[in-house]
PDB file of N, CA, C and O in Angstrom, chain B, residues numbered from 101:
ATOM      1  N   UNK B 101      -2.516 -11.303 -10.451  1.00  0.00           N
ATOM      2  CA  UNK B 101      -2.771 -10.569 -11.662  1.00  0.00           C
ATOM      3  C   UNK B 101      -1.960 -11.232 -12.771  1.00  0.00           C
ATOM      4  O   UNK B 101      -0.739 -11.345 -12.654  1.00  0.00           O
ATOM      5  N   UNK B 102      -2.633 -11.683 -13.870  1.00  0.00           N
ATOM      6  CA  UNK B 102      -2.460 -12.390 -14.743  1.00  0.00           C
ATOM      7  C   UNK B 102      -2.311 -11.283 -16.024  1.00  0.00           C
ATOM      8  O   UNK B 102      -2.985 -10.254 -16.035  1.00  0.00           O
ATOM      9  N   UNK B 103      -1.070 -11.714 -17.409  1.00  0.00           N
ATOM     10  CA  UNK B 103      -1.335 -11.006 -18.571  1.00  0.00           C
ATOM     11  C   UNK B 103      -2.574 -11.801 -18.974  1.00  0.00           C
ATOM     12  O   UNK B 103      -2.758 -13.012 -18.845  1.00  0.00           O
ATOM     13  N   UNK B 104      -3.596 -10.637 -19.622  1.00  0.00           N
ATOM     14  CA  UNK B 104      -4.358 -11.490 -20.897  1.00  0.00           C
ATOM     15  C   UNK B 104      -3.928 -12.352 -21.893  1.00  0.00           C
ATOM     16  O   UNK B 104      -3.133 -12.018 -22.771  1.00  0.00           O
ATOM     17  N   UNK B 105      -4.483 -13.571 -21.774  1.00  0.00           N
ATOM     18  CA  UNK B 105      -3.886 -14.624 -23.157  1.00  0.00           C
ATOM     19  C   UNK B 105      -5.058 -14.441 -24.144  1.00  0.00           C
ATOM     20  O   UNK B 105      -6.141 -13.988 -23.771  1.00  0.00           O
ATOM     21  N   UNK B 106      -4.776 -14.851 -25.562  1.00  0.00           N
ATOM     22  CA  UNK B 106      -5.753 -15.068 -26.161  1.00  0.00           C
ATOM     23  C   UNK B 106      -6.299 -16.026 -26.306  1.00  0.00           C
ATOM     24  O   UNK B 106      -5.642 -17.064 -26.225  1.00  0.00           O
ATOM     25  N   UNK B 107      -7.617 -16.087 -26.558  1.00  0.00           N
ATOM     26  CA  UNK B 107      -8.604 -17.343 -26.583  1.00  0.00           C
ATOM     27  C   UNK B 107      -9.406 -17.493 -27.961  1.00  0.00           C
ATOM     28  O   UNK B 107     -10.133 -16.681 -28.534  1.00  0.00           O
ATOM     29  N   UNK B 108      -8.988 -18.965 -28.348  1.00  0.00           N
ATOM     30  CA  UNK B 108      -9.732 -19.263 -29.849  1.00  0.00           C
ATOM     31  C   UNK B 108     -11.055 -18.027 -29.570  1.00  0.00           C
ATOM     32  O   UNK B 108     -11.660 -17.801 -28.522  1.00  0.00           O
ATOM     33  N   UNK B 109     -11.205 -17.391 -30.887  1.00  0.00           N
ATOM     34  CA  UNK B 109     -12.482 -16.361 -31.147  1.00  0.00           C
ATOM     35  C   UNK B 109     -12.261 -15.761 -30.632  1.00  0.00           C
ATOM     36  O   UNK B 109     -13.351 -15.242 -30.389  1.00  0.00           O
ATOM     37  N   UNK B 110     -11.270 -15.025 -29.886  1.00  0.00           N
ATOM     38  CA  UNK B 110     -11.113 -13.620 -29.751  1.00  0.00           C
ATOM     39  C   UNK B 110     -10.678 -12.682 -30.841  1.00  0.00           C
ATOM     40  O   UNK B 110      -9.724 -12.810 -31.608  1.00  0.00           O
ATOM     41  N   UNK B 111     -11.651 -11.615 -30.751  1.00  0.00           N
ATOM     42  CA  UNK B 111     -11.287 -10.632 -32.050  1.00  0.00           C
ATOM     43  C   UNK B 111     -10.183  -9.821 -31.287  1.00  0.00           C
ATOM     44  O   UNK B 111      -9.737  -9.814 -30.140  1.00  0.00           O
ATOM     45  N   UNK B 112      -9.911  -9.033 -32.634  1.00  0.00           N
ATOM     46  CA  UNK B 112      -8.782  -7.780 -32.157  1.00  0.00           C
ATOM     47  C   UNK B 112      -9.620  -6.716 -30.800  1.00  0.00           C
ATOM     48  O   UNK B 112      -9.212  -6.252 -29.735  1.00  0.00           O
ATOM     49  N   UNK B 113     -10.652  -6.680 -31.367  1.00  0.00           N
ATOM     50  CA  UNK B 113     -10.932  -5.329 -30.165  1.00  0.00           C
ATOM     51  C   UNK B 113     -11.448  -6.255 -28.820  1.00  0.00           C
ATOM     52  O   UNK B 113     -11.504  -5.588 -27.787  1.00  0.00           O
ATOM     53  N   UNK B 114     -11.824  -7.663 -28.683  1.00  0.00           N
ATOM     54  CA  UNK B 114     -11.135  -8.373 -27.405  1.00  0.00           C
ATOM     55  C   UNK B 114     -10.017  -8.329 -26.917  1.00  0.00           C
ATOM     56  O   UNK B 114     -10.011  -7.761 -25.826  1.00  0.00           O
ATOM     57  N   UNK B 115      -9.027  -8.698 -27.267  1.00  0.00           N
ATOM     58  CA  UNK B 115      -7.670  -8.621 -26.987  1.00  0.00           C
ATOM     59  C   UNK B 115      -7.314  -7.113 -26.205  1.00  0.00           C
ATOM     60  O   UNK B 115      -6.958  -6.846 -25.058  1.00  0.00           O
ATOM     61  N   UNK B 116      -7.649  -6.120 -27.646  1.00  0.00           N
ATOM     62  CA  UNK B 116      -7.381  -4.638 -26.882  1.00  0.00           C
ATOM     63  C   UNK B 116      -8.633  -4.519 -25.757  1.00  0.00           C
ATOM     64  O   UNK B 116      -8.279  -3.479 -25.203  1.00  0.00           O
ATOM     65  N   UNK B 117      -9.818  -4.908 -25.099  1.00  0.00           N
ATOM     66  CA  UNK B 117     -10.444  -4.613 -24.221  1.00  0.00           C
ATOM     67  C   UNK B 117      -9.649  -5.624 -22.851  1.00  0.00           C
ATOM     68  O   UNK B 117      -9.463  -5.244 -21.695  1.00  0.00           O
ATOM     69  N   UNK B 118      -9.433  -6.440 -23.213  1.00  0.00           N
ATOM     70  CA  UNK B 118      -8.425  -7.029 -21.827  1.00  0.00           C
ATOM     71  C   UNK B 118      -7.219  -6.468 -21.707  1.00  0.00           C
ATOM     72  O   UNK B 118      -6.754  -6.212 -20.596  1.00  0.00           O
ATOM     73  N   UNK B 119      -6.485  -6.177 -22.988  1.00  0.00           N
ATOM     74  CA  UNK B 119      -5.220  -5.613 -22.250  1.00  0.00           C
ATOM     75  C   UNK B 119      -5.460  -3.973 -21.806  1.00  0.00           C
ATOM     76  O   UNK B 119      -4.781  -3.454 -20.920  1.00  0.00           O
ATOM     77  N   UNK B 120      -6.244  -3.432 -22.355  1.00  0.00           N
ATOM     78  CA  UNK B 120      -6.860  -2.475 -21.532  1.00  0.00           C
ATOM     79  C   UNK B 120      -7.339  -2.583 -20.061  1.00  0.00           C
ATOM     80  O   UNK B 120      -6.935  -1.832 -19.173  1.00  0.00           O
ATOM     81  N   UNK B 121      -8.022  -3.344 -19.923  1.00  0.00           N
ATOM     82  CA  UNK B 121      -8.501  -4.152 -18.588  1.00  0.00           C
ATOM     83  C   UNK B 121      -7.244  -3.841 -17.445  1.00  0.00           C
ATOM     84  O   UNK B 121      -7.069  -3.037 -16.530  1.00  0.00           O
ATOM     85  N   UNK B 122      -6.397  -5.105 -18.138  1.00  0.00           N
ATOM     86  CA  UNK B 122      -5.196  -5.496 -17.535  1.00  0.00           C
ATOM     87  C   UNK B 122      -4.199  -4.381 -17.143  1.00  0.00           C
ATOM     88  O   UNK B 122      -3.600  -4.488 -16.073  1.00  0.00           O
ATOM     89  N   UNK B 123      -3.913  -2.929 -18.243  1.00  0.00           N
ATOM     90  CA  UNK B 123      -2.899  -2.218 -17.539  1.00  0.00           C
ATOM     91  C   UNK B 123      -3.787  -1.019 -16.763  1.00  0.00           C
ATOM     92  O   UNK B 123      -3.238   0.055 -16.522  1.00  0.00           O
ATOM     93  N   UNK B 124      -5.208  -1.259 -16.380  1.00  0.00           N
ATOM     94  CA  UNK B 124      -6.172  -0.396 -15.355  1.00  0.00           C
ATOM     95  C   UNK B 124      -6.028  -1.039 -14.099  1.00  0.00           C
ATOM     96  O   UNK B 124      -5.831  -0.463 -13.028  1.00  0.00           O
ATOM     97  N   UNK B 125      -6.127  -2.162 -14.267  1.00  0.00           N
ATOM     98  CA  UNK B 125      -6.013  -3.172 -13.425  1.00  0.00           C
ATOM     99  C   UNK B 125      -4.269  -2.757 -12.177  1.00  0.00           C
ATOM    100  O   UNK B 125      -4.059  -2.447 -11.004  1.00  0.00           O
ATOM    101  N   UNK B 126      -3.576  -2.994 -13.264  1.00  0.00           N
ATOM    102  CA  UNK B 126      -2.135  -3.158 -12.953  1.00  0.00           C
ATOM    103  C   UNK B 126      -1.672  -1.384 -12.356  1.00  0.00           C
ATOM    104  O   UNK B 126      -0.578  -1.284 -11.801  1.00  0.00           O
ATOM    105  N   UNK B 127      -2.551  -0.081 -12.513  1.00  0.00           N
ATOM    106  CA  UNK B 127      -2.132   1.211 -12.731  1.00  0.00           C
ATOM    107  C   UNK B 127      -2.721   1.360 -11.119  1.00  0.00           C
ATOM    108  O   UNK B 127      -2.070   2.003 -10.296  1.00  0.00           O
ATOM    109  N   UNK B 128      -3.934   0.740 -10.781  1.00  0.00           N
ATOM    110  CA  UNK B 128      -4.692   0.723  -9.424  1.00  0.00           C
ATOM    111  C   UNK B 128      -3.758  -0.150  -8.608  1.00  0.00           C
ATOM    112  O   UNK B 128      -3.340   0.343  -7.560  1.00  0.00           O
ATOM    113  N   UNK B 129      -3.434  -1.173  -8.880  1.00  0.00           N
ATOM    114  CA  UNK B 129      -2.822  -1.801  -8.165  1.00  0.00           C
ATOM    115  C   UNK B 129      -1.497  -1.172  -7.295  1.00  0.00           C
ATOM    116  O   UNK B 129      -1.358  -1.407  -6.094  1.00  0.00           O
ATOM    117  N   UNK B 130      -0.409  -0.218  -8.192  1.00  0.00           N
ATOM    118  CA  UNK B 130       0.727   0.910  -8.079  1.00  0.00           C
ATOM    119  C   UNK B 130       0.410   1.952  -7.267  1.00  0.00           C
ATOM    120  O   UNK B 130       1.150   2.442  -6.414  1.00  0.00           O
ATOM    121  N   UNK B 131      -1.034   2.388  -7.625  1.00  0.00           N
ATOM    122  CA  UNK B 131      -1.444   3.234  -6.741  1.00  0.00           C
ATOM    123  C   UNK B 131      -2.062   3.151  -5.358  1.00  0.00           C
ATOM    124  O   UNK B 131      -2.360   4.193  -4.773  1.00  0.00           O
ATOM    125  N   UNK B 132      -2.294   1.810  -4.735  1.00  0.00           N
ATOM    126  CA  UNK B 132      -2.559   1.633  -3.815  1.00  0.00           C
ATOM    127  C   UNK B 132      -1.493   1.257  -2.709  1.00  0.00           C
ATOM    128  O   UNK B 132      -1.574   1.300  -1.482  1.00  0.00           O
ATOM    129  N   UNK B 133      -0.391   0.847  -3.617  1.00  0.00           N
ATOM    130  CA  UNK B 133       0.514   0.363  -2.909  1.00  0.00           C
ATOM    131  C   UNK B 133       1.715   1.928  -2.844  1.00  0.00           C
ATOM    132  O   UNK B 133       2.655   1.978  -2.051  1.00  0.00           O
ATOM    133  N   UNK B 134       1.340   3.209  -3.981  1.00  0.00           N
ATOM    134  CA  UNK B 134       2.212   3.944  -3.476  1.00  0.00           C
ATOM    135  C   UNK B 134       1.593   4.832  -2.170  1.00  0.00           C
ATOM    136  O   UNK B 134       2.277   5.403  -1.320  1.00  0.00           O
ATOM    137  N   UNK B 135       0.114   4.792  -2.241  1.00  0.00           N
ATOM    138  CA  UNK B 135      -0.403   5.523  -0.902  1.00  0.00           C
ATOM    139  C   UNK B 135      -0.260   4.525   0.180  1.00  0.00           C
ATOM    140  O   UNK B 135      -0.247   5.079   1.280  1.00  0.00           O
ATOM    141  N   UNK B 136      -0.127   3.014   0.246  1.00  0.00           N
ATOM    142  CA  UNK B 136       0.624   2.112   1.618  1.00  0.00           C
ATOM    143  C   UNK B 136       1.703   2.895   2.054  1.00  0.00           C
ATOM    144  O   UNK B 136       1.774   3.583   3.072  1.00  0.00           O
ATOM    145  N   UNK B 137       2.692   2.683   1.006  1.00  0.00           N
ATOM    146  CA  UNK B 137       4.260   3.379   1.128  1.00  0.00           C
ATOM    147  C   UNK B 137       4.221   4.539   1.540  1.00  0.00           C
ATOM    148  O   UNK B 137       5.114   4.860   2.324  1.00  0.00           O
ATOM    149  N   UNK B 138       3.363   5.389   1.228  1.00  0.00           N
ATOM    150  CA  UNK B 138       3.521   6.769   1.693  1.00  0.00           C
ATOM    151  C   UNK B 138       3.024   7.521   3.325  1.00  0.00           C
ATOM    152  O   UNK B 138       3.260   8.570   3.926  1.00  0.00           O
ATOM    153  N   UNK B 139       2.163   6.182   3.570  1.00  0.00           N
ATOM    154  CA  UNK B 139       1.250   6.286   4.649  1.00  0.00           C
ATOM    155  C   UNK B 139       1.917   5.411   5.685  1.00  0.00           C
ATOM    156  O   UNK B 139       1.516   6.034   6.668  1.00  0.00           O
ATOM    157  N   UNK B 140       2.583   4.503   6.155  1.00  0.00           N
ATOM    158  CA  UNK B 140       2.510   3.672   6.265  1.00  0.00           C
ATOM    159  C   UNK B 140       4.366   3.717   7.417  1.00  0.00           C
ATOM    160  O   UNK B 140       4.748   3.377   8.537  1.00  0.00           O
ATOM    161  N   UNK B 141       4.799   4.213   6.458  1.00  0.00           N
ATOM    162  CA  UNK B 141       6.391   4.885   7.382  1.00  0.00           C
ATOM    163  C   UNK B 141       5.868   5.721   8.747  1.00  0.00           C
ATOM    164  O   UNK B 141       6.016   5.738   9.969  1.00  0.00           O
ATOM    165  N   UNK B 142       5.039   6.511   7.488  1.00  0.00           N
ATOM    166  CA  UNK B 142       4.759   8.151   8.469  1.00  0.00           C
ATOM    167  C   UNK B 142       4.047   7.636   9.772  1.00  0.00           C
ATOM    168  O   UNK B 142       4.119   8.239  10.843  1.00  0.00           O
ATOM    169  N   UNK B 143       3.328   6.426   9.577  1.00  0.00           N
ATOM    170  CA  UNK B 143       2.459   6.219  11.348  1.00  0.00           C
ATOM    171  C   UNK B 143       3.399   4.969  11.998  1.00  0.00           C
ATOM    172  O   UNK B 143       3.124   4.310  13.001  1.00  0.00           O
ATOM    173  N   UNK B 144       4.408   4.858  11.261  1.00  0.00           N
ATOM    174  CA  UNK B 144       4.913   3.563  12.185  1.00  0.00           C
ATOM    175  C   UNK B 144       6.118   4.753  12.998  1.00  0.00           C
ATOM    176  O   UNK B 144       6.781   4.429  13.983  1.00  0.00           O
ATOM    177  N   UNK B 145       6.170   5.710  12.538  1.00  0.00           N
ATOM    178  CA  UNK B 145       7.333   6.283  12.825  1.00  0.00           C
ATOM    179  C   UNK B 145       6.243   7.185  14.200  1.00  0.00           C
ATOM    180  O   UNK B 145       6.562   7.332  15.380  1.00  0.00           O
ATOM    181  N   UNK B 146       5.095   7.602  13.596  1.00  0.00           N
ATOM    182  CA  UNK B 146       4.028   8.063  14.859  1.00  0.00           C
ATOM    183  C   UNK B 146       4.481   7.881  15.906  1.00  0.00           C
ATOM    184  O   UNK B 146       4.979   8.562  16.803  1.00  0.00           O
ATOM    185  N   UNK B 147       4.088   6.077  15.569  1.00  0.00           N
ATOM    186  CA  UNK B 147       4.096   5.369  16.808  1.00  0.00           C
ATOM    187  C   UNK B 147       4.870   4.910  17.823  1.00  0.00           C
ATOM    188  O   UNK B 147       4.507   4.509  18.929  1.00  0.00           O
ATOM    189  N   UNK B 148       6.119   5.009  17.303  1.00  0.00           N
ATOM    190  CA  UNK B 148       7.462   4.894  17.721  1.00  0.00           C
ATOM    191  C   UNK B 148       7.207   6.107  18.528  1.00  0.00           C
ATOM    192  O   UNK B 148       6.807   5.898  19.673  1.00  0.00           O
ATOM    193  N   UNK B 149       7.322   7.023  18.249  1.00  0.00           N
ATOM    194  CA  UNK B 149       7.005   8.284  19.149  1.00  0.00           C
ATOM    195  C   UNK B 149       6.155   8.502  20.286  1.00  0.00           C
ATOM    196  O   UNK B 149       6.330   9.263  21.238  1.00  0.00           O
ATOM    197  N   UNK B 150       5.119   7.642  20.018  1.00  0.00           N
ATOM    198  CA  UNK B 150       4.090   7.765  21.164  1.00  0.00           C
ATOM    199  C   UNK B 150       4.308   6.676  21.898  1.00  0.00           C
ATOM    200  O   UNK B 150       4.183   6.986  23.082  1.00  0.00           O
ATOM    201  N   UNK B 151       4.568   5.579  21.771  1.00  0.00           N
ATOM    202  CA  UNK B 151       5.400   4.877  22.294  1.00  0.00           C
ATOM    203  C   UNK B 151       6.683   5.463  23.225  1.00  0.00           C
ATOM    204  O   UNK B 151       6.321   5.647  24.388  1.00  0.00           O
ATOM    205  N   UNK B 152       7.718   5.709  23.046  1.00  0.00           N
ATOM    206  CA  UNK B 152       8.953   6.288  23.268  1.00  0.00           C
ATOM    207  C   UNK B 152       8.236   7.340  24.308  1.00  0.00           C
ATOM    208  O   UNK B 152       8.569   7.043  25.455  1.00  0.00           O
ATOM    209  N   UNK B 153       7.398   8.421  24.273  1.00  0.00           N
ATOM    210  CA  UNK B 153       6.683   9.281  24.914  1.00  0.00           C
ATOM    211  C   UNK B 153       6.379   8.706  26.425  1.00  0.00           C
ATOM    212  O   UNK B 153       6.837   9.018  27.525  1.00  0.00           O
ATOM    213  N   UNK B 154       5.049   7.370  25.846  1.00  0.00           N
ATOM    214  CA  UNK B 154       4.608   7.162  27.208  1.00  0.00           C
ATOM    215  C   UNK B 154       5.247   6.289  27.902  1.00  0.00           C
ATOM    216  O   UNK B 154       4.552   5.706  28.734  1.00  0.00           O
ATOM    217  N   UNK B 155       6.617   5.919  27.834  1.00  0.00           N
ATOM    218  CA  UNK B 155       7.452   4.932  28.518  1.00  0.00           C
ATOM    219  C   UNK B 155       8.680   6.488  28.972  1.00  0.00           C
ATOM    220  O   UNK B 155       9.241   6.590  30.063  1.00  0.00           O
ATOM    221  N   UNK B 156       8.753   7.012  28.373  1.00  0.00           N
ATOM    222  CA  UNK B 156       9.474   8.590  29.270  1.00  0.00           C
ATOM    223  C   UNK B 156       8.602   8.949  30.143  1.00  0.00           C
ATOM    224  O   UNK B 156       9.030   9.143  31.281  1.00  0.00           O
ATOM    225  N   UNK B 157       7.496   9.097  29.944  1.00  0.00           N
ATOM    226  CA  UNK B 157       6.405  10.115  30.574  1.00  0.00           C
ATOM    227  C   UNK B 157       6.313   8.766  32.543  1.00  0.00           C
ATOM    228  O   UNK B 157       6.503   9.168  33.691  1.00  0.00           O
ATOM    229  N   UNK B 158       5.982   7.347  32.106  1.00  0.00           N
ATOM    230  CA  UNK B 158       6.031   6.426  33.063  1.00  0.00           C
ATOM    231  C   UNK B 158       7.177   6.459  34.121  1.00  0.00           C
ATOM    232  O   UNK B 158       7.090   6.450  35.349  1.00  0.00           O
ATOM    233  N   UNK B 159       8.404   6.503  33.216  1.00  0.00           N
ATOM    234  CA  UNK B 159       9.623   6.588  34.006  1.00  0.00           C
ATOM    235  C   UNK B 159       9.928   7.990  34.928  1.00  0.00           C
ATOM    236  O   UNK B 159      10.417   7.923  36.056  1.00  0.00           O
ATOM    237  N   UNK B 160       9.512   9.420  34.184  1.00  0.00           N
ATOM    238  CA  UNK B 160       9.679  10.193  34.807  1.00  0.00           C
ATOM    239  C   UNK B 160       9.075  10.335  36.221  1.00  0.00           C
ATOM    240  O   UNK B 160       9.604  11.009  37.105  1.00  0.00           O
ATOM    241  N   UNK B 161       7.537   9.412  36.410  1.00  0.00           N
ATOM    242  CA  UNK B 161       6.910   9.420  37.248  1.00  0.00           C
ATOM    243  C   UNK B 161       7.298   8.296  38.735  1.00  0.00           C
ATOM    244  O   UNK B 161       6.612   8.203  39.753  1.00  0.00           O
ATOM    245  N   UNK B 162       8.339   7.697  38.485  1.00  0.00           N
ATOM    246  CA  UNK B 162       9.229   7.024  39.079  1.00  0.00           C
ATOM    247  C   UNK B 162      10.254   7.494  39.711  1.00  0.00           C
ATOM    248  O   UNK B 162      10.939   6.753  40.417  1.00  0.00           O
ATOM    249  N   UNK B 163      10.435   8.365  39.609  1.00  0.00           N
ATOM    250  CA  UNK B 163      11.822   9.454  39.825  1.00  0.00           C
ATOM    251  C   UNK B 163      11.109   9.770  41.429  1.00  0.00           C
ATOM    252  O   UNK B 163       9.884   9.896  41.431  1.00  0.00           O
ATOM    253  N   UNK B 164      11.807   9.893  42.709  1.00  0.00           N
ATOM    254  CA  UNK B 164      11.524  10.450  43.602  1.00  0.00           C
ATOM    255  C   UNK B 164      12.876  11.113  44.098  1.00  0.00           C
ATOM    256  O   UNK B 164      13.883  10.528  44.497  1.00  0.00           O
ATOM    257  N   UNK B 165      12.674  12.371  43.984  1.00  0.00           N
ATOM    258  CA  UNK B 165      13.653  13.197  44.696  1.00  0.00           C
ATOM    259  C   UNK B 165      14.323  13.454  45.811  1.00  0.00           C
ATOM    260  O   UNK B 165      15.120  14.392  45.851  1.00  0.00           O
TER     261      UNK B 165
END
């Protein structure tokens, strides 16, 4: 993701339609990466769990009394 530069013959309301562009661009970009972040702990931490689970659950079944 690049700032908009200007280009010989660009008018003013070019300029404002790319940098418009550019901070829609840049606002999606934040938001995809704060629903990664938000998502993304919560199932690694899942998994750790279910993990951790079926290696207890294996071992317990090892146990002979």
């Amino acid at each position: 993701m690049k700032k908009p530069r200007a280009q010989k013959g660009d008018t003013e309301a070019d300029l404002t339609k790319k940098f418009e562009a550019f901070k829609q661009e840049k606002r999606d970009l934040q938001t995809r990466i704060k629903g990664w972040l938000l998502v993304l702990p919560a199932f690694i931490v899942f998994a750790f769990g279910i993990i951790r689970w079926a290696l207890r659950s294996q071992n317990r079944d090892k146990i002979h009394v």
